[in-house]
ZADO-1210 file (C-alpha; in nm, 4 decimals, padded with zeros to 6 digits):
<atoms>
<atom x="01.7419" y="-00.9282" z="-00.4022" code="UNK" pos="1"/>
<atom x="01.9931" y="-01.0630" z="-00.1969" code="UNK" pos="2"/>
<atom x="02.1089" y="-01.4455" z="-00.1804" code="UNK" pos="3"/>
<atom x="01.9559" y="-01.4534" z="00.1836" code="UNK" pos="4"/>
<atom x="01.6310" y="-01.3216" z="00.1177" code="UNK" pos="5"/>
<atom x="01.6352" y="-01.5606" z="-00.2603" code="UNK" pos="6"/>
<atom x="01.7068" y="-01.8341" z="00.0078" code="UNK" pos="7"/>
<atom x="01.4988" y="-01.7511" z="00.2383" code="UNK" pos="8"/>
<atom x="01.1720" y="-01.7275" z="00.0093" code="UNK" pos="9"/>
<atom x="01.2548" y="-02.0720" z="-00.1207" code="UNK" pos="10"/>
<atom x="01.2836" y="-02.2309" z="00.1986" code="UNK" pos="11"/>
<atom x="00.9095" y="-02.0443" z="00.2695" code="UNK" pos="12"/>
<atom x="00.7889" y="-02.2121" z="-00.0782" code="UNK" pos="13"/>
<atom x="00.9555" y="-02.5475" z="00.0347" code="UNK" pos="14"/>
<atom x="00.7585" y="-02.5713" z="00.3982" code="UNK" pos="15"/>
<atom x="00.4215" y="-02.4192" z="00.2550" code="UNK" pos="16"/>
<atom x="00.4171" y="-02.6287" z="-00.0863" code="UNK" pos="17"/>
<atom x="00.6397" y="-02.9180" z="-00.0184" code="UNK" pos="18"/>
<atom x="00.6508" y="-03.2147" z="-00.3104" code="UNK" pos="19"/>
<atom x="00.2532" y="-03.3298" z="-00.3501" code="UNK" pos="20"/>
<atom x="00.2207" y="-03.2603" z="00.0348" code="UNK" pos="21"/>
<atom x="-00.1684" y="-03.3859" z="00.1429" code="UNK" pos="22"/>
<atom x="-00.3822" y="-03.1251" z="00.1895" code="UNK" pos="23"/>
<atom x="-00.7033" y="-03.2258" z="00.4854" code="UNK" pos="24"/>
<atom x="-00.8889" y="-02.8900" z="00.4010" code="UNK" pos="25"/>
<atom x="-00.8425" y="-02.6533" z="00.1413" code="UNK" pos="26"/>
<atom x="-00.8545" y="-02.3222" z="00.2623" code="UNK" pos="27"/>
<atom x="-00.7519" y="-01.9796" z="00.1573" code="UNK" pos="28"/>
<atom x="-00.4128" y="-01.9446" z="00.3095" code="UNK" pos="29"/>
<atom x="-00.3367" y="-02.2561" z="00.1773" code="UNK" pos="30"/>
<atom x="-00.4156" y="-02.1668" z="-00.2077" code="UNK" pos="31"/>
<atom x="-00.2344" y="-01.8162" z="-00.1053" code="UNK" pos="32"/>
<atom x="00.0681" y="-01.9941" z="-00.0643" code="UNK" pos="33"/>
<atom x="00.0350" y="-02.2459" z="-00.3261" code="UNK" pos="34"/>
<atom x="00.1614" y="-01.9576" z="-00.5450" code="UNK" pos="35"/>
<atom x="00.5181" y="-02.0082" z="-00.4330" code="UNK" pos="36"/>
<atom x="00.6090" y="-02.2017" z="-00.7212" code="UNK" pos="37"/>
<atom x="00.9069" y="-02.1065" z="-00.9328" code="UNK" pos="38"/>
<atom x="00.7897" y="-02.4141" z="-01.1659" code="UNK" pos="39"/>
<atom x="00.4192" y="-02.2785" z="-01.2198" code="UNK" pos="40"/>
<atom x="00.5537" y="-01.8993" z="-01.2667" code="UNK" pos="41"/>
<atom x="00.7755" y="-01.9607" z="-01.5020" code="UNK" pos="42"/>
<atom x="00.9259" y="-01.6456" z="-01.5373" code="UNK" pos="43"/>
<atom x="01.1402" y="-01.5980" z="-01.8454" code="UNK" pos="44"/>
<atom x="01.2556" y="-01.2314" z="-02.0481" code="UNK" pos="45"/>
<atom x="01.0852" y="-01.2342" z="-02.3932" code="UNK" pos="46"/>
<atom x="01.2281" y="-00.9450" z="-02.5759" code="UNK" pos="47"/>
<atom x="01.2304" y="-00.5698" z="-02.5440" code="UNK" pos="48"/>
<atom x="00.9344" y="-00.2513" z="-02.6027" code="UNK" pos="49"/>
<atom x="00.9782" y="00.0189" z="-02.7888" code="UNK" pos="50"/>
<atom x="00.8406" y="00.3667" z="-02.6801" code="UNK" pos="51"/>
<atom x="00.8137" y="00.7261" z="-02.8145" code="UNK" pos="52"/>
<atom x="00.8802" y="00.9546" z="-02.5061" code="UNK" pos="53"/>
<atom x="00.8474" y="01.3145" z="-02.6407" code="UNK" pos="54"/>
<atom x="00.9203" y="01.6456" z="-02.3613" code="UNK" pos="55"/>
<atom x="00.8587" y="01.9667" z="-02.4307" code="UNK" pos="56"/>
<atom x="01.2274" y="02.0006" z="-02.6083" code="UNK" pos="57"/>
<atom x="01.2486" y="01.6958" z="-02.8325" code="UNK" pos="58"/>
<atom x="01.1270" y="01.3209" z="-02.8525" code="UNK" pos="59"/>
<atom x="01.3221" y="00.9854" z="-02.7829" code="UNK" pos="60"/>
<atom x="01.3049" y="00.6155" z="-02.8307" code="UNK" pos="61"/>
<atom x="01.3096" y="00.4663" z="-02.5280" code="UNK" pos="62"/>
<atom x="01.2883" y="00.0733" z="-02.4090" code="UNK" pos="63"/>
<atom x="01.1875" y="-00.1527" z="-02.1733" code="UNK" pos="64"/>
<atom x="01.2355" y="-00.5392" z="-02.1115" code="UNK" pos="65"/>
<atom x="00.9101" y="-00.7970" z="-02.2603" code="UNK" pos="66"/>
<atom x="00.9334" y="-01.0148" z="-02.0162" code="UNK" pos="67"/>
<atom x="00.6520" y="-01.2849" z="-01.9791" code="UNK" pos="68"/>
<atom x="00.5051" y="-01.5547" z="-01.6673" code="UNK" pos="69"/>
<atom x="00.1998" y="-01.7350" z="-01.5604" code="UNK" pos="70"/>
<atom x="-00.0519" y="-01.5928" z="-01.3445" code="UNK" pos="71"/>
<atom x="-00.2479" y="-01.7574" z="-01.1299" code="UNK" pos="72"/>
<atom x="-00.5846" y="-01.6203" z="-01.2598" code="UNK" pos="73"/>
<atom x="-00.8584" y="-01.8583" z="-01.0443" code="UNK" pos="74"/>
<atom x="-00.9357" y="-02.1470" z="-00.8611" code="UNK" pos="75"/>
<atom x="-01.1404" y="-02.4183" z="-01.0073" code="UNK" pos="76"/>
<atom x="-01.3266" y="-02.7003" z="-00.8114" code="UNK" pos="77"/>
<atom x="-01.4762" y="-03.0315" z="-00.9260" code="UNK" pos="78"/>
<atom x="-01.6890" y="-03.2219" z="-00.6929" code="UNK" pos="79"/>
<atom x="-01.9349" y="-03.4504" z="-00.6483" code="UNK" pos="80"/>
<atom x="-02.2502" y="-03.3381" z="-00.3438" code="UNK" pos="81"/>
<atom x="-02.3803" y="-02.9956" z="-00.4289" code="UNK" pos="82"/>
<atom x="-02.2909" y="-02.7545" z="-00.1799" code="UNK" pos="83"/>
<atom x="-01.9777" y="-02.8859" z="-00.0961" code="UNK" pos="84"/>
<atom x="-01.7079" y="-02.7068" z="-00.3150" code="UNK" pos="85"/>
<atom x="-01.3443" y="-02.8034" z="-00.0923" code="UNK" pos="86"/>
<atom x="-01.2388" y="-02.4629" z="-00.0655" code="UNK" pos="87"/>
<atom x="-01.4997" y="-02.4059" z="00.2349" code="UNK" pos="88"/>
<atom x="-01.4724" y="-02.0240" z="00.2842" code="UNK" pos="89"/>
<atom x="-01.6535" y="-01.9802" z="-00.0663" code="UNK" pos="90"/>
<atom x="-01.9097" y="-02.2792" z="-00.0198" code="UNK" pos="91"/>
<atom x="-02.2014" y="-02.0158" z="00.0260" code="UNK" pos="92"/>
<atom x="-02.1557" y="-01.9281" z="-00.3147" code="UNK" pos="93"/>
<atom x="-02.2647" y="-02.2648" z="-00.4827" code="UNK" pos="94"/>
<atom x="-02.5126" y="-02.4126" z="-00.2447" code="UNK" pos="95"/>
<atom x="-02.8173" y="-02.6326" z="-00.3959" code="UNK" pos="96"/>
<atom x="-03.1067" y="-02.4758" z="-00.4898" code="UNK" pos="97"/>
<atom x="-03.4464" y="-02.5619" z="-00.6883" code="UNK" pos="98"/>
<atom x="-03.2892" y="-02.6288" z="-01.0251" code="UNK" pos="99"/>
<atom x="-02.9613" y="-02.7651" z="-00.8805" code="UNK" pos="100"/>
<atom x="-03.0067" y="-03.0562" z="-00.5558" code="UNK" pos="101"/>
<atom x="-02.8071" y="-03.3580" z="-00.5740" code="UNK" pos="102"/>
<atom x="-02.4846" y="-03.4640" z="-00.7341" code="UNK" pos="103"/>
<atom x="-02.2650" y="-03.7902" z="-00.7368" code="UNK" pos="104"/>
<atom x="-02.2055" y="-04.1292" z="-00.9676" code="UNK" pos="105"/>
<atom x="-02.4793" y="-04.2502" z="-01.1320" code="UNK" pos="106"/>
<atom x="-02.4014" y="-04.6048" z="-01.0081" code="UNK" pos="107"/>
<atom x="-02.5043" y="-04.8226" z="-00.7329" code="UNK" pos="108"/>
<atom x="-02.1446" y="-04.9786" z="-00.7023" code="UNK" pos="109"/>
<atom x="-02.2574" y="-05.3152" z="-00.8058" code="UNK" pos="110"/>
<atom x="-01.9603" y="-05.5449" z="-00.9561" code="UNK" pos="111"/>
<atom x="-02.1532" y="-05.6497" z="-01.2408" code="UNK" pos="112"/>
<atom x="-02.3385" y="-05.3172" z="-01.3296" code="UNK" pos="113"/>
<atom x="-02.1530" y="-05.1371" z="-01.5920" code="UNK" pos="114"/>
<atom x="-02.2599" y="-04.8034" z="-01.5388" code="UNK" pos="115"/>
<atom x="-01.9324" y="-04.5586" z="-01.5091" code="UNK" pos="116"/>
<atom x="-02.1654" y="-04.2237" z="-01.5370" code="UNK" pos="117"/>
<atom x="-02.0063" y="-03.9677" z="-01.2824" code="UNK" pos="118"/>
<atom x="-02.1448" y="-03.5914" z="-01.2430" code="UNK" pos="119"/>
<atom x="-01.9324" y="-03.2821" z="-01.0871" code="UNK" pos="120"/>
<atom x="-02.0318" y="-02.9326" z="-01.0560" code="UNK" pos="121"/>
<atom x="-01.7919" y="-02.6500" z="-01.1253" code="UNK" pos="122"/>
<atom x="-01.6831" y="-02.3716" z="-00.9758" code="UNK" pos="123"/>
<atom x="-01.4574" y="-02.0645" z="-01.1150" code="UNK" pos="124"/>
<atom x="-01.3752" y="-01.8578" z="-00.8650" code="UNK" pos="125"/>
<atom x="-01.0844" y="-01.5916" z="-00.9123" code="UNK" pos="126"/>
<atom x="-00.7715" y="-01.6902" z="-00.6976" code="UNK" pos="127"/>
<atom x="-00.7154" y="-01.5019" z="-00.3610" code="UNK" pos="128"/>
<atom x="-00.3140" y="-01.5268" z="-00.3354" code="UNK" pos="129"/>
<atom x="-00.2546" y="-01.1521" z="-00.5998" code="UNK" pos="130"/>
<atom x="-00.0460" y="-01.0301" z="-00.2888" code="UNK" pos="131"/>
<atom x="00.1887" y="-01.3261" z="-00.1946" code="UNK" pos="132"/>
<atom x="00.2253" y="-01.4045" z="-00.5883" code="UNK" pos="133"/>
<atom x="00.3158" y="-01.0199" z="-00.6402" code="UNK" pos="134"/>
<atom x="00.5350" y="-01.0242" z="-00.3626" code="UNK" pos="135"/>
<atom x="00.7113" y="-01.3569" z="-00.4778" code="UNK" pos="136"/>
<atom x="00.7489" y="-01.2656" z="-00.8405" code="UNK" pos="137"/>
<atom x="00.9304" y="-00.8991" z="-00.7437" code="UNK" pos="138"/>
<atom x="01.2490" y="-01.1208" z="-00.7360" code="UNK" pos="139"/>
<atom x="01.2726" y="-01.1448" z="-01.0521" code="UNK" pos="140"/>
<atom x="01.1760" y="-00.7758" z="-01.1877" code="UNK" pos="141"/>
<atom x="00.8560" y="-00.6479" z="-01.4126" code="UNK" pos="142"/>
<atom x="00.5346" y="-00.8538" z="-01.3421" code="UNK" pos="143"/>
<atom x="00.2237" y="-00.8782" z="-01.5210" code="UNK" pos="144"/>
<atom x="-00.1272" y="-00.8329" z="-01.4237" code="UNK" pos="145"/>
<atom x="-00.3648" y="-01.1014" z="-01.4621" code="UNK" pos="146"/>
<atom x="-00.7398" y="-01.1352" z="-01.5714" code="UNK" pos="147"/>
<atom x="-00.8720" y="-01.2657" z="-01.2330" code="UNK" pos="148"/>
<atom x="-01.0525" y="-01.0625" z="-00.9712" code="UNK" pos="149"/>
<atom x="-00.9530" y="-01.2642" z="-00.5904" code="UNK" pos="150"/>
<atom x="-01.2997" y="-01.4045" z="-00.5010" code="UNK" pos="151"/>
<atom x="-01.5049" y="-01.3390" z="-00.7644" code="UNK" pos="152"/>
<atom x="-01.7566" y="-01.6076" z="-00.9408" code="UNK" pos="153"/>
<atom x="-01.6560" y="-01.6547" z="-01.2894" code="UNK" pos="154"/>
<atom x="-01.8740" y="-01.9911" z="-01.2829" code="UNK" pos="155"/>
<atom x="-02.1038" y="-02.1546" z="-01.0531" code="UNK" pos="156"/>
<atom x="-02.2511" y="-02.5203" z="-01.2003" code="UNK" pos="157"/>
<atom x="-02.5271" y="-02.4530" z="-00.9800" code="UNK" pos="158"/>
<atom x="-02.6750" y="-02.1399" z="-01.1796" code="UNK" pos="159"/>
<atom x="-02.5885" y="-02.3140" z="-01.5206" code="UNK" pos="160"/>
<atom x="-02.8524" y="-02.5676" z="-01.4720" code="UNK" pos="161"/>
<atom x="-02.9988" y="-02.6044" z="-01.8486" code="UNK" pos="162"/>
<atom x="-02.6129" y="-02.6091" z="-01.9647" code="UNK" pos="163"/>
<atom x="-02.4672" y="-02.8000" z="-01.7169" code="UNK" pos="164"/>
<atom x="-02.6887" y="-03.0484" z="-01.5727" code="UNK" pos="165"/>
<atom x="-02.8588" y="-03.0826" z="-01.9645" code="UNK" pos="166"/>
<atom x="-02.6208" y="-03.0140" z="-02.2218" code="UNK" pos="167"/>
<atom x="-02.7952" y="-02.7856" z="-02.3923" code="UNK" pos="168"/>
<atom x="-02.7355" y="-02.6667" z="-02.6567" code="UNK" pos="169"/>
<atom x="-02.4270" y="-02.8559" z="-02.6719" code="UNK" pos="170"/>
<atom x="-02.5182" y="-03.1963" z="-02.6712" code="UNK" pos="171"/>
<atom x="-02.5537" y="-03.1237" z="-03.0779" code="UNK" pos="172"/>
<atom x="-02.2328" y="-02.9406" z="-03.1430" code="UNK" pos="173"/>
<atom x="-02.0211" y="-03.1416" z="-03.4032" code="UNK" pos="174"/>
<atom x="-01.7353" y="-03.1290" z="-03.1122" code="UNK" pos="175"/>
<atom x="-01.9702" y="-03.3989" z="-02.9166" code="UNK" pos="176"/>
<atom x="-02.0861" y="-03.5978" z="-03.1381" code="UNK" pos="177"/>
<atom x="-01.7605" y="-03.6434" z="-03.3532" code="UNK" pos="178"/>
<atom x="-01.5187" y="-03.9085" z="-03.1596" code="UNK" pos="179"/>
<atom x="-01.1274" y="-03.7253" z="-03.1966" code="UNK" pos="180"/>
<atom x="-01.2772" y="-03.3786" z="-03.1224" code="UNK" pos="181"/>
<atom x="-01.1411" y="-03.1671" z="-02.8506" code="UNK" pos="182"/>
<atom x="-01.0150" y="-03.5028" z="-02.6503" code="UNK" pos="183"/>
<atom x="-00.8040" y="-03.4694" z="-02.3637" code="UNK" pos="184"/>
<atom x="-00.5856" y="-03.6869" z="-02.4244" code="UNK" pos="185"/>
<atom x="-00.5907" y="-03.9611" z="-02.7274" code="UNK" pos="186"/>
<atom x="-00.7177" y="-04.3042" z="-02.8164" code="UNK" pos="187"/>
<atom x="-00.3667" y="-04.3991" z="-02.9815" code="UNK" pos="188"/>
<atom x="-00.1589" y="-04.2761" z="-02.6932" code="UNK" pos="189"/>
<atom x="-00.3892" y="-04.4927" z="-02.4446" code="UNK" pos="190"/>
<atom x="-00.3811" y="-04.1930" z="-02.2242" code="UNK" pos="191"/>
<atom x="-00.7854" y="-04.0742" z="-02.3047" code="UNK" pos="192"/>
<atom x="-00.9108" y="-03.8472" z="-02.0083" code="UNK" pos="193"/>
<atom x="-01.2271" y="-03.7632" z="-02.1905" code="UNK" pos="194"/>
<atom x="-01.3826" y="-03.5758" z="-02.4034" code="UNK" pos="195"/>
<atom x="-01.4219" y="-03.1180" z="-02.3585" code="UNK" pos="196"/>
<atom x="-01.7417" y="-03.1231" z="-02.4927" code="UNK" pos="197"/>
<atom x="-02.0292" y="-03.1183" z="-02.4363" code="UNK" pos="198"/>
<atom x="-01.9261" y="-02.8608" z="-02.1450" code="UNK" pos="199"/>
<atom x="-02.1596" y="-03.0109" z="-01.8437" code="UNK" pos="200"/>
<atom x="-02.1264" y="-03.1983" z="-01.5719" code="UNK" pos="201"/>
<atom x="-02.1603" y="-03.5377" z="-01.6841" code="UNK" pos="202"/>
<atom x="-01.9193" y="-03.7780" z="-01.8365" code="UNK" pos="203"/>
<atom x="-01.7740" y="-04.1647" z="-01.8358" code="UNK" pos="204"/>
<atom x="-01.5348" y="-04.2389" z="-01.6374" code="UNK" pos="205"/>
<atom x="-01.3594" y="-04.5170" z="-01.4539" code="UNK" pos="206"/>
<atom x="-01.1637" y="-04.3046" z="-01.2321" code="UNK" pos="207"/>
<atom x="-01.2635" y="-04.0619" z="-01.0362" code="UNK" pos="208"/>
<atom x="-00.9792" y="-03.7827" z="-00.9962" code="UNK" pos="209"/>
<atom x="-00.9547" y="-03.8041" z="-01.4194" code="UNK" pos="210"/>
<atom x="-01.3465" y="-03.7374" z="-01.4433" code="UNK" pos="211"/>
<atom x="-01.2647" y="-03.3981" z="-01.2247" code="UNK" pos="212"/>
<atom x="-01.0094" y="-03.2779" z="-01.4113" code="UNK" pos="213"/>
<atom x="-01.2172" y="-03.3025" z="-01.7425" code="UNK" pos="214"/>
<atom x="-01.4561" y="-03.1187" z="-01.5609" code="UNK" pos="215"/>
<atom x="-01.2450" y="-02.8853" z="-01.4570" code="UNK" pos="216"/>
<atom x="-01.0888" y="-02.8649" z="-01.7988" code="UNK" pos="217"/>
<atom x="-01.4668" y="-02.8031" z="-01.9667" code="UNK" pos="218"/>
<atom x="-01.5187" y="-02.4986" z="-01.6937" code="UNK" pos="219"/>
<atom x="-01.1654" y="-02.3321" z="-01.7742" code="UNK" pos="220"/>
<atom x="-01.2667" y="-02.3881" z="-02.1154" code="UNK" pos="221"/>
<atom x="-01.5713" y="-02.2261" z="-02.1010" code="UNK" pos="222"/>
<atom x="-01.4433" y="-01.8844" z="-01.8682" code="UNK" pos="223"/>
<atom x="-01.1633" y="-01.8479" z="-02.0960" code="UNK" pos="224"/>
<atom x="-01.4110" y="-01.7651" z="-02.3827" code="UNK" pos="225"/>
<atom x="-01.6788" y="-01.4608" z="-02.5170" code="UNK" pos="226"/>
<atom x="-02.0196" y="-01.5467" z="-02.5779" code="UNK" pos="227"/>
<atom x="-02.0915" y="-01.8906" z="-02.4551" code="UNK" pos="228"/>
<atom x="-02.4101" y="-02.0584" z="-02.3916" code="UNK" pos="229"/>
<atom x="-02.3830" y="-02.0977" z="-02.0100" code="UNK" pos="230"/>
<atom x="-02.4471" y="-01.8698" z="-01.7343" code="UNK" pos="231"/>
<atom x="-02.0697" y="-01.7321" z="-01.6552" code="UNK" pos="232"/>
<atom x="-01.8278" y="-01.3873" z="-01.6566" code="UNK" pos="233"/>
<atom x="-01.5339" y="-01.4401" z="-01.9147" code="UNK" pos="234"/>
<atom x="-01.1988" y="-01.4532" z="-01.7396" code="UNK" pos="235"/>
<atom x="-01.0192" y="-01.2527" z="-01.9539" code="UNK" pos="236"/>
<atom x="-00.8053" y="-00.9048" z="-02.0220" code="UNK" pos="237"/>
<atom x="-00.8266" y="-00.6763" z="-02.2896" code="UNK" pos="238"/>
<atom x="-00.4789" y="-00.6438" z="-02.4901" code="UNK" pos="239"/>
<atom x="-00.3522" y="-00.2880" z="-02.4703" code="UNK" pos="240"/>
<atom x="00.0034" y="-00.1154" z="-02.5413" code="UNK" pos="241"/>
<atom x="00.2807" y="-00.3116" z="-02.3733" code="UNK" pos="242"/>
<atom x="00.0455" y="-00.5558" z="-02.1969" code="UNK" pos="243"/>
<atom x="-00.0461" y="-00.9013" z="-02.4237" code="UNK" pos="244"/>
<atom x="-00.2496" y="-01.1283" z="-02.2151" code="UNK" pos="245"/>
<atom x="-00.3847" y="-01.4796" z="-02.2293" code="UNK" pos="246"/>
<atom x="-00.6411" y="-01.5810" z="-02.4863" code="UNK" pos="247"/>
<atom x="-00.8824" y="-01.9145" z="-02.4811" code="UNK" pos="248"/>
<atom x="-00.7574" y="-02.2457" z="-02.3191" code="UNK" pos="249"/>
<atom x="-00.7014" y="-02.5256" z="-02.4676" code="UNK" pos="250"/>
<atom x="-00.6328" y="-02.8559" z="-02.3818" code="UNK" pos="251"/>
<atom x="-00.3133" y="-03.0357" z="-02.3788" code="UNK" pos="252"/>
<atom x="-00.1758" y="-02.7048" z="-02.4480" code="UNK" pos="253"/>
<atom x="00.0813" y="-02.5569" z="-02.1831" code="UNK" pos="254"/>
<atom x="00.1079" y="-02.1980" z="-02.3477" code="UNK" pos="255"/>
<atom x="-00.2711" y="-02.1274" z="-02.3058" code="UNK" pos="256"/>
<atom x="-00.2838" y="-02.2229" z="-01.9721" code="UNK" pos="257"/>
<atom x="-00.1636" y="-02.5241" z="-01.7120" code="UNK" pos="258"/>
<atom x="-00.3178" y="-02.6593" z="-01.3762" code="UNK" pos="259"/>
<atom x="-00.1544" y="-02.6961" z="-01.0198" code="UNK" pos="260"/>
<atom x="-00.3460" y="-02.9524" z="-00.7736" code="UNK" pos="261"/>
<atom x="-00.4710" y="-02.8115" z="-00.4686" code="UNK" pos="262"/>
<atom x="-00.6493" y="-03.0984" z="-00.3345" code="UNK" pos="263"/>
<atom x="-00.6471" y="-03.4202" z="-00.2600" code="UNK" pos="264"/>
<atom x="-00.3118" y="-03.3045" z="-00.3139" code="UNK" pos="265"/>
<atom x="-00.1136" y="-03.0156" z="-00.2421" code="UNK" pos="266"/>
<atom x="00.0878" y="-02.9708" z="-00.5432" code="UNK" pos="267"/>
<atom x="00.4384" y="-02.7351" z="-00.6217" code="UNK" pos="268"/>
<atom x="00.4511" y="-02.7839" z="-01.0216" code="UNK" pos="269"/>
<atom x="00.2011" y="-02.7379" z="-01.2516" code="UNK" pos="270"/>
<atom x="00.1123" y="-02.9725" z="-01.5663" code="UNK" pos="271"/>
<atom x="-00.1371" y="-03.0439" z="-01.8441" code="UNK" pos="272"/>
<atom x="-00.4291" y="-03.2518" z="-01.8863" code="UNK" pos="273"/>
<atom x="-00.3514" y="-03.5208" z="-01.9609" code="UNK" pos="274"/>
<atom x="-00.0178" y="-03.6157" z="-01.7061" code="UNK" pos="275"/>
<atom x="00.1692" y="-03.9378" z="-01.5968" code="UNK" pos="276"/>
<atom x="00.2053" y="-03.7539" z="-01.2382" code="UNK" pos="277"/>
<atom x="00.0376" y="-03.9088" z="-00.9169" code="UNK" pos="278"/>
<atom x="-00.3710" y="-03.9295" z="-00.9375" code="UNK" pos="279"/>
<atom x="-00.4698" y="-03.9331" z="-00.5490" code="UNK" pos="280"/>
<atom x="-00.8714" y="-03.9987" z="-00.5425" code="UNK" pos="281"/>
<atom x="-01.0580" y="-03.7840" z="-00.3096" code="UNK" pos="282"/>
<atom x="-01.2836" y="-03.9958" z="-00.0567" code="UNK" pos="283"/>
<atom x="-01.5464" y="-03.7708" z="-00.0248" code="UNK" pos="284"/>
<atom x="-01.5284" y="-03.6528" z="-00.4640" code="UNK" pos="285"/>
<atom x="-01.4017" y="-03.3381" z="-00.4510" code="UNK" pos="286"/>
<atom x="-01.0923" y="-03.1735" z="-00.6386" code="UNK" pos="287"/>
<atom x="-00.9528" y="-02.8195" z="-00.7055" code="UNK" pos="288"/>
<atom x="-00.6780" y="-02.7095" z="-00.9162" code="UNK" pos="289"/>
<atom x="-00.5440" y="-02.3618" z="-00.9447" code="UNK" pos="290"/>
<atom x="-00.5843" y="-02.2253" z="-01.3398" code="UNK" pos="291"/>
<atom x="-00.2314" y="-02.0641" z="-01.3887" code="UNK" pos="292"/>
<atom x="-00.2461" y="-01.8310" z="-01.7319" code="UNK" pos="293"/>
<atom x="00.0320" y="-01.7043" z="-02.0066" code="UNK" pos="294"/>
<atom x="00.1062" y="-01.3119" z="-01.9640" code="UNK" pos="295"/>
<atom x="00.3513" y="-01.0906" z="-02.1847" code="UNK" pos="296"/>
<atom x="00.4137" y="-00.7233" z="-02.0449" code="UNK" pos="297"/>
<atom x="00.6838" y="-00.4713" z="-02.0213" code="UNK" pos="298"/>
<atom x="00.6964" y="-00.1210" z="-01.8506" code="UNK" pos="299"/>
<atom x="00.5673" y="00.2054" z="-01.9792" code="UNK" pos="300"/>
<atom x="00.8815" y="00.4520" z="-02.0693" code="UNK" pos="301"/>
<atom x="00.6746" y="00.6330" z="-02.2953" code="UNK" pos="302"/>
<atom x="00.3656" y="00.8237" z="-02.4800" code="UNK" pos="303"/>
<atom x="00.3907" y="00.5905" z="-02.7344" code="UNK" pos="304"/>
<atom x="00.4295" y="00.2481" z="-02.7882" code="UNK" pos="305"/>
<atom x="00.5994" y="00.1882" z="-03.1132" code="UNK" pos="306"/>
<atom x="00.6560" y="-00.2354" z="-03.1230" code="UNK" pos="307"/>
<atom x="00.8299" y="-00.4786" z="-02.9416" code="UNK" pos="308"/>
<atom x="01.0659" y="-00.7852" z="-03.0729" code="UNK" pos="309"/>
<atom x="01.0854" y="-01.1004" z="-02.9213" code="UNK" pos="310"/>
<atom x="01.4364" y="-01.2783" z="-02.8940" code="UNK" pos="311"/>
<atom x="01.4358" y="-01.6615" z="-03.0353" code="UNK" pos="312"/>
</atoms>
């Protein structure tokens, strides 16, 4: 690529990104361009394949470069009033129904009362910018595919009722009833978002844009996994020759899997729960961060993939 065009796309990712530029309504051009972002990508060459490439007359070892980069495989909403998930072209995915009405604090906003119970649903829903990240990420060589499908419902709160809006089974898993397990955050460090499990919707919580992200952080959680109790598809590849992709998420853990603010704010970096970065409250309850993923990959040059090394 050229240093005009290398300039020009940055001066694209600059206007449509900007530095935690306020976003009125999230929409799907505007989480299409949110992938601009050289800081979330973070593309970097891991090491080098190995192939067997065999023709009729003889056989070779041939290689290719590892390289490896974050995908961004979905976005997930918090919010408070069923029905009103801020990305608003998939909102007819998630609207209330018999098992799944209201939403919102469980609080009357009285000074003395000292009841900090908050509920958000969740929604998973794979990210629609494949074409502008593709696009974008060409500048640097080899990309990797990700696990998410643009638009598709990995997990809707509102279908997950028992789970979700009851905590069950989890309410009895060791993980929830044992203080220090899975905590965003810590009690020592005086930076405690909350606790993973039990996976639902409800949780205690003086502010409001920290009890979304825990939310958020229990739905990644749960996508990012086989076999869980809820009512969800897995986000995830299959691992196959040349192609390693990203396994569960964990919290606090950057090489599993990091989150880039859509809204309240519009975000160009992405970070781990929990961060020291700016907590904007949304007035009407609603978040969404995009869930950008760990891939490793390199390009086929043969029948027969033989290894890979990784450089320190």
């Amino acid at each position: 690529m050229t240093p005009v065009r290398k300039k020009l796309h940055s001066a694209i990712a600059a206007i449509l990104l900007g530095v935690s530029s306020s976003v009125l309504a999230l929409d799907t051009a505007t989480i299409a361009g949110s992938t601009l972002s050289p800081d979330c990508i973070s593309y970097r060459v891991r090491g080098i394949c190995y192939w067997l490439l065999c023709t009729l007359y003889s056989c070779s070892v041939e290689t290719s470069v590892k390289v490896e980069h974050y995908v961004p495989d979905a976005v997930v909403s918090s919010y408070a009033n069923t029905g009103e998930n801020p990305w608003v072209e998939v909102r007819a995915m998630s609207l209330p129904n018999p098992s799944a009405q209201g939403g919102g604090d469980g609080t009357t906003n009285e000074e003395h009362e000292n009841n900090l119970a908050k509920f958000k649903n969740a929604d998973v829903i794979g990210h629609p910018g494949a074409t502008v990240f593709s696009q974008f990420v060409s500048q640097w060589g080899y990309s990797c595919a990700g696990a998410g499908t643009a638009f598709m419902p990995y997990l809707l709160s509102t279908l997950d009722t028992v789970a979700w809006r009851y905590n069950i089974p989890e309410a009895l898993y060791p993980e929830a009833l044992i203080p220090g397990m899975r905590e965003i955050g810590t009690r020592w460090g005086l930076n405690l978002w909350g606790n993973v499990y039990p996976r639902g919707g409800f949780l205690h919580q003086v502010d409001d844009h920290k009890s979304a992200a825990v939310v958020a952080q229990r739905a990644g959680d749960i996508v990012t996994r086989r076999g869980q109790p809820h009512v969800y598809q897995p986000l995830l590849a299959s691992a196959r020759s040349g192609y390693w992709p990203a396994g569960a998420l964990m919290e606090t853990d950057a090489s599993t899997g990091k989150w880039q603010e859509l809204t309240p704010t519009l975000s160009n970096s992405c970070a781990v729960f929990p961060h020291s970065g700016l907590k904007v409250q949304a007035q009407r309850g609603d978040y969404a961060w995009a869930l950008w993923r760990p891939y490793a990959c390199c390009q086929r040059q043969g029948q027969v993939f033989l290894g890979s090394i990784d450089f320190n």
